[in-house]
Structures are given as C-alpha cells and as structure tokens.
C-alpha positions in Angstrom: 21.2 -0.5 -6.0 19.3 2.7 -4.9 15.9 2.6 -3.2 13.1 5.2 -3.9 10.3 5.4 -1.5 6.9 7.3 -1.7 6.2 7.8 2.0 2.4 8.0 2.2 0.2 5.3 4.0 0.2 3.2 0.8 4.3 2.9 -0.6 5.3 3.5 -4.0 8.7 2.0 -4.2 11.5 1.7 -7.0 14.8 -0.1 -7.0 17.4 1.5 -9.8 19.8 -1.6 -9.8 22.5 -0.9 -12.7 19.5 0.7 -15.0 17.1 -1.4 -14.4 14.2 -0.1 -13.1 12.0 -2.3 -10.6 8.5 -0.9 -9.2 5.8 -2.0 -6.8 3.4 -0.7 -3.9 3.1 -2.0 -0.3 0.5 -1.0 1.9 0.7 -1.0 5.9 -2.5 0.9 6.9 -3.9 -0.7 9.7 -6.4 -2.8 10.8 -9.3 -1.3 13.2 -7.7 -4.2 16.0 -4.2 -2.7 15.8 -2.4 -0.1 17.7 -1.2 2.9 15.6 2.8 2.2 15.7 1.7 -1.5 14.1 1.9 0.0 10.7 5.5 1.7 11.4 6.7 -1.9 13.1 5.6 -3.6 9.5 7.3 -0.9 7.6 10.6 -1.6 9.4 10.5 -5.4 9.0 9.4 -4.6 5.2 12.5 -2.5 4.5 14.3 -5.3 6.5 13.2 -8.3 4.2 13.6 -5.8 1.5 17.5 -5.9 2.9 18.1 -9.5 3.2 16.3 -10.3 -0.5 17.5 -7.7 -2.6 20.4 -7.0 -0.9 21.2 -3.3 1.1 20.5 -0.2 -1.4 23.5 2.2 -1.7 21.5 4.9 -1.0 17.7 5.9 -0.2 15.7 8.8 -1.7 12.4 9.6 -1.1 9.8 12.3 -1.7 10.3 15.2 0.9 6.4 16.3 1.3 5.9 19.9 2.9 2.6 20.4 3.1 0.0 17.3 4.3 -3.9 17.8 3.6 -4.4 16.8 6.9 -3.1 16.2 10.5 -3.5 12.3 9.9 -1.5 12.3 6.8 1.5 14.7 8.5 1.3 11.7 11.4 1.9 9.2 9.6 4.5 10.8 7.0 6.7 11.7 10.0 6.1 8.2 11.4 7.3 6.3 8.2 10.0 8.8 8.0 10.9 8.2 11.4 10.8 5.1 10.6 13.7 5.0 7.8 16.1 7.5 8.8 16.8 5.4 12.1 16.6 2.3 9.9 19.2 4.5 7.5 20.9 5.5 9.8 21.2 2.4 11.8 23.0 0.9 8.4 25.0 3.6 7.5 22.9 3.7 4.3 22.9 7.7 3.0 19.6 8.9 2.7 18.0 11.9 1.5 14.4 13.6 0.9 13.2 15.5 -2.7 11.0 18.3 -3.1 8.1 17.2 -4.6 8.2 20.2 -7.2 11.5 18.6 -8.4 10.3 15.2 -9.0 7.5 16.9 -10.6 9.8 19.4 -13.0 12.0 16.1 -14.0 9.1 14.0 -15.4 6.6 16.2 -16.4 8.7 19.6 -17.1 6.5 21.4 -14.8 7.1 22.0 -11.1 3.0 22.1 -10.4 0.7 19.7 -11.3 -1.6 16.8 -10.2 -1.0 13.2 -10.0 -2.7 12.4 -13.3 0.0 14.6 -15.1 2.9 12.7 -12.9 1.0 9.1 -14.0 1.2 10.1 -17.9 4.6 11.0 -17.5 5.3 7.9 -16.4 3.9 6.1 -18.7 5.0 7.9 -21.4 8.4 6.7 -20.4 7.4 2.8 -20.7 6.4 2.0 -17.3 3.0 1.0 -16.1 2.4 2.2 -12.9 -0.2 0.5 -10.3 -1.4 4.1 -8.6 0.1 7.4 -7.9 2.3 5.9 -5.2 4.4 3.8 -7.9 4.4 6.5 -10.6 5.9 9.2 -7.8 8.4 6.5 -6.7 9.3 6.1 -10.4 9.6 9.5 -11.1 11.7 10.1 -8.4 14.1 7.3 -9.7 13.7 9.4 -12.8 14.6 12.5 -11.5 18.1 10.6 -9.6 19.0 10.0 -13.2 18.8 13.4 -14.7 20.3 14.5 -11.4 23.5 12.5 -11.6 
C-alpha cells in the first residue's frame, strides 16, 4: 500500500492499496493554548496510528511545494516535512516529493492551473473530494499510476 500526503496545515491524504483508492483530510492546526511543534507532535502520532491500523505503506509520496504565499505557510510545510522524512526514514519506508506542475499535468493535462481545475479533474475521474487537500492527494495517487 502507498501513502500520498498533501502537506499543508490541513492534509489531503490517499492510500493506493492494490487499486483501490482510499481518501480523507486531517487537520492539526493548532489551538491558540498550544505550542507551535503541538501540531507536528499530532502529525507524527497520526502517521503512527495510520501505521499500526492500516498497516506500513511501501512507499510515501507527497507534493513537493516550491514556492509558499507566505512565511507561515513555508514554516509549517518544512515542519510537516520534517516531520515525515525522519518518520520515513526512521522506518526505512522510501519516500519522495512531486512537483506540483506534474501532479497538475497528470490530472488536468496542464502543468498551471488553480485548484478548482485540479477538483474537476478529480471528479471527473469518480471521486468526490472533501477540499483541495483531498483532490491534490488524489491526483497525486493519480499521477503514481500514469508514472509507473
């Protein structure tokens, strides 16, 4: 079973198990009480639980994000991805990072675009995709099996 992650402060997340395709979001944004590593400590113990329930993915691919609007958002991408090469790594679990143009180009056929166009993609393959998050991580599983 592979594992594709959107790394953003919400997660889109998608689990390729043998063809079948299984989607979802998680959030770990914290609370105005917490401390700001609280929401990389959750993400480890999610990806942990994710371990011991669904069993340990093959591999890991996420989308490999360049350019951040912000300073906050670049924080907190490095921290989650921080977060899951060590976990990766601790596990011996090969990982690796995707251009978001090639996600793009796999679903969509183009390598620019908004969200909206990535969502529509998405759908148009027969999934039904909560927010951006989940259609990214699902087009990213997408783009693994055109990529193969």
């Amino acid at each position: 079973m592979e594992l594709y992650l959107d790394l953003g402060k919400s997660k889109g997340g998608c689990t390729d198990d043998n063809g079948a395709l299984t989607s979802g979001t998680v959030s770990f944004k914290n609370d105005r009480f917490e401390g700001g590593g609280m929401r990389f400590l959750r993400f480890k113990e999610w990806l942990t639980r994710f371990e011991k329930t669904a069993g340990r993915p093959s591999a890991v691919y996420f989308e490999e994000v360049r350019a951040h609007a912000g300073t906050t958002a670049a924080q907190v991408y490095g921290g989650f991805l921080g977060m899951l090469t060590a976990w990766c790594e601790f596990r011996r679990i090969p990982y690796r990072g995707v251009q978001v143009q090639d996600i793009k180009e796999a679903v969509t056929g183009k390598r620019a675009g908004k969200k909206e166009g990535v969502i529509a993609a998405v759908t148009a393959l027969g999934f039904a995709p909560a927010n951006d998050d989940e259609a990214d991580a699902i087009a990213l599983a997408h783009w693994r099996r055109k990529t193969r």
